[in-house]
N, C-alpha and C positions, 0 to 999 in steps of 0.2 A: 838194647837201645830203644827209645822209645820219640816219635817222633809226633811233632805237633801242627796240627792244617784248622786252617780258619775256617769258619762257617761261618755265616751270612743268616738272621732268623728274623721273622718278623710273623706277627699274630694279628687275625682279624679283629674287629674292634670285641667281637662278642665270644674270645676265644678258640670257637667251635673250627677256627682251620689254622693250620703253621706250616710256613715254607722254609725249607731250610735249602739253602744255595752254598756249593762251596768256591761261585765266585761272580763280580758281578760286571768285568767286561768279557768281552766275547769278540775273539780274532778275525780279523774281516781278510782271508786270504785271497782276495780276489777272483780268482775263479769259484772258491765256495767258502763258504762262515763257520766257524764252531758250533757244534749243536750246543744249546743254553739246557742244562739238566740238572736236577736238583731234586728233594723229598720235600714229599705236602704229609703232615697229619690231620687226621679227620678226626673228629668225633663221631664215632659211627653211631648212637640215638639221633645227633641231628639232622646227620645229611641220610639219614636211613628214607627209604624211598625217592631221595633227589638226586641227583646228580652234579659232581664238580668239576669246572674246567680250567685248564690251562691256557693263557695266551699272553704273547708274544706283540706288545703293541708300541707303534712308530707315533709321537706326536708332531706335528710340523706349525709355526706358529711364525706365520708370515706377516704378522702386525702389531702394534701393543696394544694391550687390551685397555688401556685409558680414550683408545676413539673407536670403541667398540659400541655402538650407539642403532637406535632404533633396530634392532634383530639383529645388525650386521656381525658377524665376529669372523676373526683371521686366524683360525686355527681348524686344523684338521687332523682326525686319527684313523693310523692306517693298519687292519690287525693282518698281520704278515705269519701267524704260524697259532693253530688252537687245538689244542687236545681234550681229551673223556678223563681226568684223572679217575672217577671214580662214578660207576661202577668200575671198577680195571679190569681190561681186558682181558679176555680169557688166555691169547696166546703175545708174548710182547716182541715187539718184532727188531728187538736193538737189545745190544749186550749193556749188563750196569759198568760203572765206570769203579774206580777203587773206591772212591770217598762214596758214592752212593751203596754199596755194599756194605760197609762199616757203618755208615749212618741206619743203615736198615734194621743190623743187627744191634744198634743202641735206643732206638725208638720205638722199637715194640711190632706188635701185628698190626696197628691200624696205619704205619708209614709208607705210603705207595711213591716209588719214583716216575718220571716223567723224563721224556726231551721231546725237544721242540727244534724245529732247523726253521732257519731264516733265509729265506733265498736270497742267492748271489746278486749283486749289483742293487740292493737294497742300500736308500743312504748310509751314510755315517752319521757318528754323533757332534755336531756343531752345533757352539750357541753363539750369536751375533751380541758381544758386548753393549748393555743399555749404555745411556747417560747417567751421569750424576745425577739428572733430575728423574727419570724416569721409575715408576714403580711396576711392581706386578710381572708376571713372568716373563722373563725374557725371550726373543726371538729364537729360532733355529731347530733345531732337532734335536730329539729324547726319544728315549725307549724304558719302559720298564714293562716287570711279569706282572702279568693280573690271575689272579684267582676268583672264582668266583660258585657260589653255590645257585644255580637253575635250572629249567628243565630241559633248555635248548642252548646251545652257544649262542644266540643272539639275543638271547633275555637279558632285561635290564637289570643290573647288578644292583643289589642293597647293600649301602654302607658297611652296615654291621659284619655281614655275613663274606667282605670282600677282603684279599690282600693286595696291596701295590708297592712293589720294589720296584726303585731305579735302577736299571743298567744301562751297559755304554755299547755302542760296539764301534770296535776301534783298529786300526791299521799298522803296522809298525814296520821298521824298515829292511827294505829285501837284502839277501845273503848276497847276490851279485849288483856290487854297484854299475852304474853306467859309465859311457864313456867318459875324459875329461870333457867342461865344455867350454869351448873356445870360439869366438869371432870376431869379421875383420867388415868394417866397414869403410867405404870412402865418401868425402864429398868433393863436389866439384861446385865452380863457382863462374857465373857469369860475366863472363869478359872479362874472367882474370883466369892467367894460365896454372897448370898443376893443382893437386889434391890434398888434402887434409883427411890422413889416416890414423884411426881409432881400433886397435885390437882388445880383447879381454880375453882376460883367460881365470878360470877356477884352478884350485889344485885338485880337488873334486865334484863330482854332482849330487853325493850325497851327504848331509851334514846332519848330526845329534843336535837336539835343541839343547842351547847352552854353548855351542862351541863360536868360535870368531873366525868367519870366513872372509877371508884371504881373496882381494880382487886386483888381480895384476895386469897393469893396465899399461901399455904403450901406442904411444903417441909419435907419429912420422909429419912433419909438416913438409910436404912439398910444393904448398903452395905460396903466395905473400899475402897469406892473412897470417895474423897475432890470438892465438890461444892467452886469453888473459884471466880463463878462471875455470874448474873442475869439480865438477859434485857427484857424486858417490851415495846411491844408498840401496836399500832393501827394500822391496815392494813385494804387498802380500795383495794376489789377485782374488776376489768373492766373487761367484756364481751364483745367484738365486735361481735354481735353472725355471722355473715354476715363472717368472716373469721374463716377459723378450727384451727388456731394458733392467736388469736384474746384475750386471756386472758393475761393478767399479774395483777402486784399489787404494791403500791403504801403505802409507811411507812405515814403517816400523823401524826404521832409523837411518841416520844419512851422513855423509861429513860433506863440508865444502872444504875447500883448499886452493889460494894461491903457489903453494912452495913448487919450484920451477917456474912459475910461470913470471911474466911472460913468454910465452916460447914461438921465439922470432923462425921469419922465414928461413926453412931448411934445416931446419934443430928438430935433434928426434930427444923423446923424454919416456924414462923408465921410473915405474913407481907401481906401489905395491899398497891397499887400503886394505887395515882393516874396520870390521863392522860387526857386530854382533844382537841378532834382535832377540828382544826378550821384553816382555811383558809389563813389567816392575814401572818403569818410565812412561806408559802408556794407558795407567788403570781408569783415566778419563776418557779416552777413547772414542765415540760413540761407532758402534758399524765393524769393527775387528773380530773377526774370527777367532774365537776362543774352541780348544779343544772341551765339549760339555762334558765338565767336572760333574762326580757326585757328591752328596754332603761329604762334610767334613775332609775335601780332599782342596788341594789350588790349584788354581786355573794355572792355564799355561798357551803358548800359542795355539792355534789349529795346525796341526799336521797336514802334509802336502798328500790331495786325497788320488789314489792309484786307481784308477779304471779299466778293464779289460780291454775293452775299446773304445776309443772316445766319444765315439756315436752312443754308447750303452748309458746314457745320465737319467737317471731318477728323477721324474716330475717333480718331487717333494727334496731333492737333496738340496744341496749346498756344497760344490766344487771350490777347492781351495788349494790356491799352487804360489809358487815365488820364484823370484829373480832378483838378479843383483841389476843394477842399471847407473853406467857413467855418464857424466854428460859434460862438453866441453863446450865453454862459451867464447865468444869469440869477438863480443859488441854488440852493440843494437843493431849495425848496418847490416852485419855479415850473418848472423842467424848466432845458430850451436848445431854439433855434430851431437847423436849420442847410440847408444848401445846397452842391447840388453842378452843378460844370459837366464838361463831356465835352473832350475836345481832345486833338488828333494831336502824336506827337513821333515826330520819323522822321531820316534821316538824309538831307541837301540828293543830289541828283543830282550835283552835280559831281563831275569826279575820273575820270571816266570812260574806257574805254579809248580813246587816241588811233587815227585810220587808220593801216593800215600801208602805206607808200607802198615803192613797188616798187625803191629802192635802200638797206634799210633796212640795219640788222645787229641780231644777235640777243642779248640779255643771259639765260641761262639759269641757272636758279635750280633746285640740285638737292637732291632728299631723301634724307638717309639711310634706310636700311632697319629702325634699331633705334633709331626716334625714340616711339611710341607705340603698343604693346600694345593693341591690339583685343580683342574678342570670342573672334574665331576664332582668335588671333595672329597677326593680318595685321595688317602698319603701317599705319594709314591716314593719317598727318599726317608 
């Protein structure tokens, strides 16, 4: 039986280096990341007497670059992890993994491997949806691998001589859900006796993007006000933690509803909404937290991002979490009650890369070089 694993390849503009990756997100487990490993080949006449390295780089781009004006610019890069590919070290101090062993033995004697580890509590990849009008690259967080031929790791990289692959690194959802989430609010009213009670309840806390979650909602009126109307929706909360006024939030979808209502003094009302956010109805958006897609893949929401502890936030992330939120209105005199609940939306584990068993063959998948203008004008994607 013979079985097939993908590879990832991309070449410097002037040949002389190739990275071959066999994947290009990388599991953000919370207390610590997947090491990022993969094979470079060299042309060993060129890089003969140089040196080439490996890194592991965060972009953060907290503005658009259309009011980028007199020196100012809103972008910053952060390099989180750099290796010596070559000369290669005399002793290596990490076991190959399967697919870099099999790649070794198909590539010849000038194929050296690498990994690289990215420390924990390192952001996520989030990109802040442009406008319709907006050009030039979008807000949020990226990562890709740089290669590069110099004689230091902090030497300025040549074009030619460079490679850049996009990766992601991404979070996915825990094997122990939490608990159900449930709460009960009251109001009380001046100079009018008895309360107006609002419970919620989820059937879960953890939800697959794609699925319709379920907000079951009861309502106790003990007091003599009149409930005359009910809205229901999904709110996606954005963190720029990097700014101290950097939160707002974001409707991703809602219902209103009369049916029960009015619901006169002393009438209790059982009712069950559903909602389902997703993407598609929203591509105008400006400001929504988009999961950062790589070429040729579709955006989808941002994932609900897990912290070790919530004091631990990255200067340069982007926090992003949800809640379902009802709200009952009551008139103009008398206000609105409302309520909100917290809950995880993440993407299931499955899918994941299969072993590579030792008779496999290799399906490679390659980048051009004048796919996506970078920064620097390095292609990253």
């Amino acid at each position: 039986m013979v079985y097939n694993f993908k590879v990832y390849k991309k070449c410097s503009p002037n040949g002389k280096i190739t990275l071959y990756m066999p994947k290009r997100e990388f599991v953000d487990h919370i207390s610590y990341v997947e090491p990022i490993d993969g094979i470079v080949v060299v042309d060993e006449e060129y890089v003969r007497g140089r040196k080439v390295f490996a890194q592991v780089v965060c972009t953060f781009r907290y503005g658009r670059e259309e009011d980028e004006v007199m020196g100012v610019n809103f972008y910053k890069e952060l390099y989180l992890a750099s290796e010596q590919i070559y000369p290669p070290p005399e002793k290596r101090a990490y076991d190959l993994t399967r697919t870099q062993e099999r790649l070794l033995k198909k590539l010849g004697q000038f194929a050296l491997p690498f990994r690289l580890s990215v420390p924990a509590g390192s952001p996520g990849s989030v990109t802040l949806q442009p406008g319709l009008e907006d050009d030039g690259e979008p807000c949020g967080v990226h990562y890709y691998m740089k290669l590069f031929v110099g004689d230091t790791e902090i030497d300025r990289s040549h074009r030619r001589s460079t490679v850049a692959l996009g990766i992601r690194k991404v979070q996915f959802a825990p094997n122990k859900p939490g608990p159900q989430p449930c709460t009960l609010v009251r109001k009380d009213f001046v100079l009018s006796p008895g309360q107006l009670e609002l419970e919620l309840t989820l059937d879960k806390q953890l939800y697959i993007h794609g699925e319709t979650i379920a907000i079951n909602i009861s309502v106790r009126n003990h007091s003599n006000k009149v409930v005359k109307k009910i809205k229901a929706c999904i709110l996606q909360s954005v963190d720029v933690v990097l700014f101290q006024n950097g939160q707002y939030r974001n409707v991703v979808c809602s219902i209103e509803t009369q049916d029960g209502c009015p619901l006169q003094p002393g009438a209790t009302m059982q009712k069950v909404v559903q909602l389902r956010p997703e993407l598609t109805p929203l591509r105008d958006r400006r400001g929504l937290a988009l999961d950062a897609q790589l070429k040729r893949h579709d955006s989808a929401l941002a994932s609900t991002t897990l912290l070790l502890e919530p004091e631990q936030r990255d200067a340069f992330g982007i926090i992003v979490s949800y809640s379902a939120k009802v709200k009952l209105y009551l008139g103009a005199l008398n206000g609105e009650l409302s309520a909100e609940l917290p809950f995880i939306l993440m993407h299931p584990k499955e899918g994941r890369a299969k072993l590579v068993q030792a008779d496999s063959q290799v399906d490679v998948e390659m980048f051009r070089q004048d796919t996506v203008i970078h920064q620097e004008s390095i292609d990253v994607y």
